[in-house]
C-alpha positions in Angstrom: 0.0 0.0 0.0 1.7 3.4 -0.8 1.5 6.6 1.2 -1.5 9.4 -0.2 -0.7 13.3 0.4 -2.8 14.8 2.9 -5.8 16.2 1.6 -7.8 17.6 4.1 -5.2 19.4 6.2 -6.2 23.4 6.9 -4.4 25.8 5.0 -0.7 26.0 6.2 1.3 28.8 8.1 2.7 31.7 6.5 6.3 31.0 7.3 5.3 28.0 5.1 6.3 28.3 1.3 4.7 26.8 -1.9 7.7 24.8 -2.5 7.4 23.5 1.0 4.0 22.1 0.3 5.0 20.5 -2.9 7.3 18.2 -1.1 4.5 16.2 0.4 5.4 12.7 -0.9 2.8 10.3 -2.2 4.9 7.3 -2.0 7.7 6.1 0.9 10.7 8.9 0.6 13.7 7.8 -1.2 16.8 7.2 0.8 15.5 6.7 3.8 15.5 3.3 5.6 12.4 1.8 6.4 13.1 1.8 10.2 15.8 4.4 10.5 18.6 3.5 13.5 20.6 6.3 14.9 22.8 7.6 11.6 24.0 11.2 12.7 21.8 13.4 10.7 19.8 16.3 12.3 16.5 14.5 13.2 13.0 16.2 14.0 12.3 17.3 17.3 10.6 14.4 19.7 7.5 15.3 20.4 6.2 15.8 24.2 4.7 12.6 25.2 1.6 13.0 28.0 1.5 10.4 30.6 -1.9 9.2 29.5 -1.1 8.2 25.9 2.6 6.5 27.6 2.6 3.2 25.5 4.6 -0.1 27.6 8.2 1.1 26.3 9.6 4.0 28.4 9.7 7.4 27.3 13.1 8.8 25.8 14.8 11.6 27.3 13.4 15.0 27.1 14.9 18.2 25.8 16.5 20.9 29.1 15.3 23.5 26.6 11.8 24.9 28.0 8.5 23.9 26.2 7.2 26.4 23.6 3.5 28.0 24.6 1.3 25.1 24.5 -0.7 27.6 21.8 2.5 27.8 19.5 2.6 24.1 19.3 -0.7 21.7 17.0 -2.4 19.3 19.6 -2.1 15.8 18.9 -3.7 13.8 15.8 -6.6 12.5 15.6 -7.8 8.7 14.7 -4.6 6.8 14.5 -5.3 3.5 12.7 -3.5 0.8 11.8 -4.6 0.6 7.5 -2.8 -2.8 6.4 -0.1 -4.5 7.9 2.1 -7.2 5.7 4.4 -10.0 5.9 7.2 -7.0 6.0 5.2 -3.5 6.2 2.9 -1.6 8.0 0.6 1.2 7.1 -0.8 3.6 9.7 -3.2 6.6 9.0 -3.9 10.1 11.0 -6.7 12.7 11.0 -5.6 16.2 11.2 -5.7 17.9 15.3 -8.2 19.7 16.2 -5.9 22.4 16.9 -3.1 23.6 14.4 -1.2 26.4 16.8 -0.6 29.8 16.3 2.8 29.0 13.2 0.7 26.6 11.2 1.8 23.1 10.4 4.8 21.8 9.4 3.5 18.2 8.8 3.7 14.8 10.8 7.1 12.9 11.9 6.0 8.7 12.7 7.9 7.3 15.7 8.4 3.5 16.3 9.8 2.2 19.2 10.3 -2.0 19.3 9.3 -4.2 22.5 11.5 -3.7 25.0 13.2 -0.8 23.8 12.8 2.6 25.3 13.8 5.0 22.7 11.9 6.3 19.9 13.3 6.0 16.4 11.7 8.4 13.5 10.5 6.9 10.4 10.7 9.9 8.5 13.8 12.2 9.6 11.7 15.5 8.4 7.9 16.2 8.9 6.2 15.2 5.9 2.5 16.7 5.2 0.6 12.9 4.4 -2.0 11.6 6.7 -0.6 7.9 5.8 2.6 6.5 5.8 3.9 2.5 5.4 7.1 1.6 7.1 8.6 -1.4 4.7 11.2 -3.6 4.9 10.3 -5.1 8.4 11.5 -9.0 9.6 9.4 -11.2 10.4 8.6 -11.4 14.1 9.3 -8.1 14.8 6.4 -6.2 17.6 7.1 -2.4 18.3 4.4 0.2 18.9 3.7 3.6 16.6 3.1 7.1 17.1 2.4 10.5 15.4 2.9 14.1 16.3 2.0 17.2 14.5 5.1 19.2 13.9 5.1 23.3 13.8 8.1 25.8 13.3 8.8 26.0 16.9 8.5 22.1 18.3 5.9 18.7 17.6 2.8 18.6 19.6 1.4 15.7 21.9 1.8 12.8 19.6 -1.2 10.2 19.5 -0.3 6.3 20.2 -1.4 3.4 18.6 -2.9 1.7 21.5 -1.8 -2.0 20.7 2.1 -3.3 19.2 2.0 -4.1 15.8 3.2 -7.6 15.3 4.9 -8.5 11.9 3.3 -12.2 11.2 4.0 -14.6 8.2 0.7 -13.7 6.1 -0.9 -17.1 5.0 -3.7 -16.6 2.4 -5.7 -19.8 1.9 -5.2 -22.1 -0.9 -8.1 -21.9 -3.2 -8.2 -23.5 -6.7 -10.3 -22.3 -9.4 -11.3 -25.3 -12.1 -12.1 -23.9 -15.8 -15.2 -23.7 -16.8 -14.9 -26.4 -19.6 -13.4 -28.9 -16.9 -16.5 -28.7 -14.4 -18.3 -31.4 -16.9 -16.7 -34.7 -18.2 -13.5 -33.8 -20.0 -14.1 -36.2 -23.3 -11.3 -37.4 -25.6 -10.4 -40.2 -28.1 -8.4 -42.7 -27.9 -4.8 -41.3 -29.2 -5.5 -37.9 -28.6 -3.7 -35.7 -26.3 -4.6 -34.5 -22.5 -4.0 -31.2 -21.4 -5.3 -29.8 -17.6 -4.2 -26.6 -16.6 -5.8 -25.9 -14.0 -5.3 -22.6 -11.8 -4.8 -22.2 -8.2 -3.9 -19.7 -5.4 -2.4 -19.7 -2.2 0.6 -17.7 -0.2 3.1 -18.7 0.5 3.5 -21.3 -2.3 1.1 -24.5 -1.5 1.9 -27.9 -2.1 -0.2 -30.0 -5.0 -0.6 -33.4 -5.7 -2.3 -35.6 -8.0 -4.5 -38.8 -8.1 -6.2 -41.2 -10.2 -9.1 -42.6 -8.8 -7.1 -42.3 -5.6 -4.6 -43.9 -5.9 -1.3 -42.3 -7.5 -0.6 -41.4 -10.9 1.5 -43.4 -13.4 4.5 -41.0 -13.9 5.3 -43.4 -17.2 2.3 -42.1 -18.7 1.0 -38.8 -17.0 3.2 -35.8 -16.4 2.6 -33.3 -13.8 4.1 -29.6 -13.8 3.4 -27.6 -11.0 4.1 -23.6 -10.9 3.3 -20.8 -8.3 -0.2 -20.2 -9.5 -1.2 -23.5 -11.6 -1.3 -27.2 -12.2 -0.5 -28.9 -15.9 -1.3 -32.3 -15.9 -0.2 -33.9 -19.4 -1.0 -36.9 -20.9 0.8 -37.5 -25.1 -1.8 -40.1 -26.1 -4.8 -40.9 -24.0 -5.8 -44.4 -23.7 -9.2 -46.0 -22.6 -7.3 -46.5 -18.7 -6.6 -43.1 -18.5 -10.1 -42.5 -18.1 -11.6 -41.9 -14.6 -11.2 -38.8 -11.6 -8.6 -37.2 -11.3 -8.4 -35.3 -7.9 -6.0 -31.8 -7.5 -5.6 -31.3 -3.6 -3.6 -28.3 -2.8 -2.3 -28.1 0.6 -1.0 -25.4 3.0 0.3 -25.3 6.8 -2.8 -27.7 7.5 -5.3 -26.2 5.0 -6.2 -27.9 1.7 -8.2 -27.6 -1.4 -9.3 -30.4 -3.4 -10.9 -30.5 -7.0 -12.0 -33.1 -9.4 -11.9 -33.5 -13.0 -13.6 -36.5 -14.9 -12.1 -37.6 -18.2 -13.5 -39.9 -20.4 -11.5 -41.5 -23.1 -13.7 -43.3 -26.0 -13.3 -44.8 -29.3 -15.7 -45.8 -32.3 -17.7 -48.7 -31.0 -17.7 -52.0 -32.9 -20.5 -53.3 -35.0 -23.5 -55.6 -33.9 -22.5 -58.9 -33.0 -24.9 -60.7 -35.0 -27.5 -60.1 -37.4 -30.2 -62.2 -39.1 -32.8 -62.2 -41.6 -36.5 -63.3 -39.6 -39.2 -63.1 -42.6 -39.5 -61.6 -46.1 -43.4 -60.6 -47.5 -44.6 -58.7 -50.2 -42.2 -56.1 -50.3 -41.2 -55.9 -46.7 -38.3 -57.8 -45.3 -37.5 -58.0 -41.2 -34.0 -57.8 -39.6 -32.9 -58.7 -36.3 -29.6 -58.3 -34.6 -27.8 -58.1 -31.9 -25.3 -55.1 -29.7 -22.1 -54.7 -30.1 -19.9 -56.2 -27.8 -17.3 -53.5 -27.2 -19.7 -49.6 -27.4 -16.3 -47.9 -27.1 -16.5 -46.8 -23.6 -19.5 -44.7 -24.3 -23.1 -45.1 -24.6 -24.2 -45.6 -28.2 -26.2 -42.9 -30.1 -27.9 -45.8 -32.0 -28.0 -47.9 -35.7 -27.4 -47.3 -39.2 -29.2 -49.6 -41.6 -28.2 -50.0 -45.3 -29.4 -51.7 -47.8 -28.1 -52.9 -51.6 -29.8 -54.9 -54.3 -28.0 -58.0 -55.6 -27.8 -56.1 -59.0 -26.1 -52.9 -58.4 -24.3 -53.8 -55.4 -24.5 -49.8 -53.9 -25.5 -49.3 -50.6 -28.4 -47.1 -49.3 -29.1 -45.6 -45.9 -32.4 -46.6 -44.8 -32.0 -45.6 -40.8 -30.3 -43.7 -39.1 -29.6 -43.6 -35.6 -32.2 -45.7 -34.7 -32.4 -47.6 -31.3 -34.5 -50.6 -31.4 -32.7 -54.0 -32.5 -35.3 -54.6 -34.5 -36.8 -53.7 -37.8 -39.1 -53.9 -41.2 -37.7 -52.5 -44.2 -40.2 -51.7 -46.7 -40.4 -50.1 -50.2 -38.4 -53.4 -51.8 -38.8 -53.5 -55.5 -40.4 -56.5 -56.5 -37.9 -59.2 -58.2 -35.1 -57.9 -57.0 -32.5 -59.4 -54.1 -31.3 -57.2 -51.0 -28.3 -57.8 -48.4 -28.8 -55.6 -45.3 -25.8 -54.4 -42.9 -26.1 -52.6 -39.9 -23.4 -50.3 -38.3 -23.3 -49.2 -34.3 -22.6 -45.7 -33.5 -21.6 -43.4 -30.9 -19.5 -39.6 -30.2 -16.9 -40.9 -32.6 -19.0 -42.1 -35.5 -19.5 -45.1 -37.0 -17.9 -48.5 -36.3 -15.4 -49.4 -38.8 -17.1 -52.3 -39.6 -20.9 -53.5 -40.3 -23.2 -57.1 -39.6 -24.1 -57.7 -42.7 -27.2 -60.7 -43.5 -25.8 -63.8 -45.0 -28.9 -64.6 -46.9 -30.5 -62.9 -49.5 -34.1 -61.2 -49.4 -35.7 -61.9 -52.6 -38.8 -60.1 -53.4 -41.2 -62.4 -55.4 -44.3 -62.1 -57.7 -47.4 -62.7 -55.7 -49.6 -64.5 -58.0 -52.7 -62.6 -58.0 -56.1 -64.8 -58.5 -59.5 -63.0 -59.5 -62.6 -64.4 -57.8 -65.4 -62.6 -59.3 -67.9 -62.4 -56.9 -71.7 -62.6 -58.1 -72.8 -59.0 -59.1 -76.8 -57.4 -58.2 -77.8 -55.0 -59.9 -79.2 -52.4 -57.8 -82.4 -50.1 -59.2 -81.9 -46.9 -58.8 -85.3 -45.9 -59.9 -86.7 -42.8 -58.1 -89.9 -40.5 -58.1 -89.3 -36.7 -58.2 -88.4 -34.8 -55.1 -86.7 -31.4 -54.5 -84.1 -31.3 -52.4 -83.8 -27.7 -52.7 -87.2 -25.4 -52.5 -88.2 -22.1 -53.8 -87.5 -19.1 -52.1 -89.5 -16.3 -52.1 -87.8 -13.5 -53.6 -88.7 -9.6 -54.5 -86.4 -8.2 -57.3 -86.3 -4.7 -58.9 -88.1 -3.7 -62.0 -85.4 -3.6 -65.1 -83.1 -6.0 -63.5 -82.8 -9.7 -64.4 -83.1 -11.7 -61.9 -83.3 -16.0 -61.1 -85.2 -18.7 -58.8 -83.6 -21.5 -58.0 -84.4 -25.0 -56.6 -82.9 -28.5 -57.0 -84.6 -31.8 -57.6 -83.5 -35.6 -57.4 -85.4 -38.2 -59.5 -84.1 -41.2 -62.0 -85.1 -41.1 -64.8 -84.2 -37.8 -65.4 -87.9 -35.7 -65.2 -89.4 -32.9 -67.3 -89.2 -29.7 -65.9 -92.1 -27.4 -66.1 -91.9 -24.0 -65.0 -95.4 -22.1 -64.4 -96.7 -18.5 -63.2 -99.9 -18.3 -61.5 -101.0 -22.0 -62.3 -100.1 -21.1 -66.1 -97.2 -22.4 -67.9 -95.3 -20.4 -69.2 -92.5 -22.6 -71.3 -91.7 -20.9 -74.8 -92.3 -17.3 -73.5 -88.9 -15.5 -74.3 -89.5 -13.2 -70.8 -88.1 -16.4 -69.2 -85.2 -18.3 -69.8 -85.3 -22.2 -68.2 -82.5 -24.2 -67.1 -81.5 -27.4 -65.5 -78.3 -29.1 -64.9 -77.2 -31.8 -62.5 -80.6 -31.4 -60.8 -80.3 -27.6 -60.5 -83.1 -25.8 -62.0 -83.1 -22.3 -62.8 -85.4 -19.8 -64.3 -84.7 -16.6 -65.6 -86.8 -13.7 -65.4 -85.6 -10.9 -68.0 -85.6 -7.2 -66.7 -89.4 -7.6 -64.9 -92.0 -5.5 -64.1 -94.5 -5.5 -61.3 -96.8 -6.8 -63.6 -94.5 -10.0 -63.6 -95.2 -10.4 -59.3 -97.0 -13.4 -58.7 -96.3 -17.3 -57.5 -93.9 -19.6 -59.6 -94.0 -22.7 -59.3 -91.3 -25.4 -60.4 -93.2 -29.1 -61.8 -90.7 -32.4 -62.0 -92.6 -35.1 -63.5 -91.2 -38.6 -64.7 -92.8 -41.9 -65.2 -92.0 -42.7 -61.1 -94.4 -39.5 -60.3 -94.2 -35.7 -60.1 -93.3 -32.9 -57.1 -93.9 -29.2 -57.3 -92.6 -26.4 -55.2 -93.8 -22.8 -55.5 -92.6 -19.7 -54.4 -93.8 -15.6 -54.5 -91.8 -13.2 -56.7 -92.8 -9.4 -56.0 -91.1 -6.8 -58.2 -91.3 -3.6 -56.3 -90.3 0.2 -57.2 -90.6 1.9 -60.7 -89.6 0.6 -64.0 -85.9 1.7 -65.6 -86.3 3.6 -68.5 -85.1 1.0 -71.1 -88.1 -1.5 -70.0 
């Protein structure tokens, strides 16, 4: 952690000059020993130390000169914290005092004083104007206490004590290992391919790391191991189906540990069924059994591929494809011809190298096809007249055309008769008849209200006869062209 300029210090003195407060360092002053012994040099003046704030160490010898004015002098600082300490530094921070004295401030001078010791050695040999300072370079088991003092032009103020020793400890941080995201499922390979964990870790000082397989120790003849200060490689040139199984990472320091595990599966193409047979040919269907593959190449099987190939051409075709059952009907044969059938196992690597193929040939033969008439009746159809479909009544405009419909059903086909008011009215060009497919439609052109009245629609064949009727009123005035 490195030392921040003071920030919130009141505005200085005015014996104090701009190139005074530029010196304020931001980072440990250069030259200067972390923990400075006695060298010679001039040193700042050791500030007053009240009874109350007297930490276990005595106090060093004070100064026969008289005390400045209490006024003339900054109080002590305020908040005195310990920040950070290390496995060799410390970092201490200071409020401002309350009180700054009548010369301003000249900054802070840091005092340590080790166990058992009674004199007070400055950190920094002049006042420096930071409200943070880290003393490096410490050894390891060394315990001393701190203080501060605010320092003016004519002495330093009551310093403030840290109130407990620092102690410099070995830091231990906990070994932790952080597994790749890829590596938290099963880590798959094939057989011949090459292995390659690298798998991260922390931990100060430097833990310890170990390897199993399946707990028990790896084979150094076929696994290599590289361990650095923040990672685990474990290598492996060409896996084989053994290598597969957990592998466990444990990561130890001064009694902690931290384990992880990694599954790898090594797998290969599977081989093909281990038997196959031909159960019944029909029509143009043909049956296949067979049976699994001995050997699924250390993985579960994705399913079959069936093929077929007529005696004639020899190709093969893909009938299925990944297809599970053991079973099956292959359809769609071509009558006359022969077929061979194979079928081929499959898994992550593809398909097996090899196929069961059907010994015997499925020959697809010409049923022979006998007719047996059977006895024929004649059905009669016959049927009187009957609509199906009545007349609507309808009301139309004078000088536009308009039709009535109905539909009949009758065999023979009957006479239509189409009559207005009781009167027929067949031959009149007004009307316009028509029948087709037992629709009939008349036709009346451009009528008048003097063509309102009842229509009616006759069907009449040598079975009998049906009528319908209907009302047609034509309302409004007549066009000009009627």
């Amino acid at each position: 952690m490195t030392e921040k300029a003071i920030s919130d210090v009141p505005a200085c003195g005015p014996e104090e000059t701009a190139s005074e407060s530029a010196e304020a360092p931001t980072a440990e002053p250069s030259g200067e020993a972390a923990v400075l012994e006695s060298t010679g040099e001039e040193r700042a003046p050791t500030p007053q130390e009240p009874a109350s704030q007297e930490p276990a160490p005595a106090a060093p010898a004070t100064a026969t000169k008289p005390a400045p004015p209490s006024e003339d002098v900054p109080s002590a600082p305020l908040l005195l914290a310990l920040e950070d300490v290390s496995d060799s530094s410390v970092t201490v921070s200071w409020e401002p005092p309350e009180k700054l004295g009548r010369l301003g401030l000249q900054g802070y001078v840091l005092e340590l004083c080790r166990e058992g010791a009674s004199e007070w050695v400055p950190v920094n040999a002049r006042p420096l104007m930071v409200t943070q300072l880290t003393v490096r370079n410490l050894a390891l088991g060394d315990k001393f206490f701190l203080r501060v003092a605010a320092v003016s032009s004519v002495g330093a103020g009551p310093p403030a004590v840290l109130e407990q020793p620092v102690h410099i400890q070995k830091i231990i941080e906990a070994p932790k290992i952080r597994v790749p995201r890829h590596l938290r499922q099963t880590y798959i390979r094939q057989v011949g391919e090459p292995v390659n964990l690298q798998i991260p870790f922390q931990g100060s000082p430097r833990p310890q790391a170990s390897w199993t397989h399946n707990g028990r120790a790896l084979d150094s003849q076929r696994v290599n191991v590289r361990t650095g200060d923040q990672d685990s490689i474990l290598f492996i040139r060409s896996a084989q189906r053994s290598d597969s199984g957990c592998y466990e990472l444990t990561v130890c320091l001064e009694g902690l540990e931290a384990k992880a595990a990694i599954d790898i599966l090594v797998i290969e193409k599977p081989g093909p069924p281990s038997s196959i047979r031909l159960l019944d040919v029909w029509g143009c269907n043909a049956a296949l059994e067979w049976t699994p593959p001995q050997d699924t190449g250390n993985t579960e099987l994705l399913g079959y591929t069936v093929q077929k190939a007529d005696k004639k051409t020899g190709q093969w075709f893909t009938v299925l494809e990944r297809y599970h059952p053991t079973t099956c009907t292959i359809s769609d044969l071509i009558v006359g011809n022969a077929y061979s059938f194979r079928v081929f196992s499959e898994n992550q690597c593809g398909l097996s190298t090899s196929a069961a193929t059907t010994k015997e040939l499925a020959r697809i033969q010409k049923a022979d096809i006998v007719a047996k008439p059977k006895g024929f009746v004649e059905r009669d159809f016959s049927e009187a007249p009957s609509f199906t479909q009545p007349l609507a009544d309808h009301t139309s405009t004078p000088g536009y055309s308009t039709q009535l419909f109905c539909s009949v059903r009758a065999s023979p086909k009957p006479k239509i008769i189409w009559m207005k008011n009781k009167m027929n009215i067949q031959g009149d060009p007004k009307y316009r008849a028509l029948s087709e497919q037992g629709v009939c439609t008349l036709e009346i052109r451009k009528p008048s209200p003097f063509d309102s009245g009842v229509y009616t629609c006759k069907a009449v064949n040598v079975l009998g006869e049906a009528s319908v009727d209907c009302r047609l009123e034509v309302k409004g005035k007549a066009s000009a062209t009627h």
